[in-house]
C-alpha positions in Angstrom: -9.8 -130.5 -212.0 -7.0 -128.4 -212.7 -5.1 -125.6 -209.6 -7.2 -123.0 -211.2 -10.6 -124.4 -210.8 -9.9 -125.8 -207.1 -9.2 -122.1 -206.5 -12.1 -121.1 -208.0 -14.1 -123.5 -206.9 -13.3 -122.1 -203.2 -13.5 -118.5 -204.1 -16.8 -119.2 -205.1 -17.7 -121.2 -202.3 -17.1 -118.4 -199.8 -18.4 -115.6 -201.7 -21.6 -117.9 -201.9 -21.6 -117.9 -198.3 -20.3 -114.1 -198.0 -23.3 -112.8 -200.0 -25.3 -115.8 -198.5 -26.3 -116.9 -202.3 -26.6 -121.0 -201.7 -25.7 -122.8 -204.8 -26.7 -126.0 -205.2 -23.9 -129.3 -205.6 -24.8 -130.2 -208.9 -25.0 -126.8 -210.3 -21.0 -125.7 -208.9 -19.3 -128.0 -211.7 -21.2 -125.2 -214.4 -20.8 -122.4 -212.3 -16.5 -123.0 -211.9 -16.5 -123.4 -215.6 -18.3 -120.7 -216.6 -16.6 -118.7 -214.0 -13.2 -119.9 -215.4 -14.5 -118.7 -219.4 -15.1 -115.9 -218.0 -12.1 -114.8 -216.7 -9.9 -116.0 -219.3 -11.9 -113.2 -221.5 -11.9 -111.2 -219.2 -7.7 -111.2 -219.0 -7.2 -109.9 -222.6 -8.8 -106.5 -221.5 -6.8 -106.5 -217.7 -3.9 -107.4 -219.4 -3.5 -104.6 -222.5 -1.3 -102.1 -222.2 -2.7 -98.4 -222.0 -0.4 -95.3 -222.8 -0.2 -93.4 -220.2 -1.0 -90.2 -221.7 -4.6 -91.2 -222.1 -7.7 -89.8 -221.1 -11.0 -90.3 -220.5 -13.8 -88.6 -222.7 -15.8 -87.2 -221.0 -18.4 -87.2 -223.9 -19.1 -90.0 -226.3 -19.6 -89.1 -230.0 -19.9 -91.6 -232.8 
């Protein structure tokens, strides 16, 4: 287990316990790793650059 899961592994610990959602020990292995996927996608949209001359639409048209 790599730095990254061990802190994931704790954050997800104590949110468990925060939002008092038990997880049980043999699912925590699945839920680091999918935890882990997830913000690795996640980090391609945090991490692109926006201009910052953009604006929201307020109105979506195809």
């Amino acid at each position: 287990m790599n730095n990254n899961q061990t802190n994931l592994r704790q954050y997800i610990e104590q949110t468990s316990i925060i939002i008092d959602l038990p997880i049980a020990p043999e699912f925590m292995p699945g839920v680091v790793d999918n935890l882990s996927m997830i913000s690795e996608i996640a980090s391609f949209f945090t991490e692109f650059e926006l201009p910052d001359n953009l604006e929201a639409a307020p109105i979506f048209e195809p």
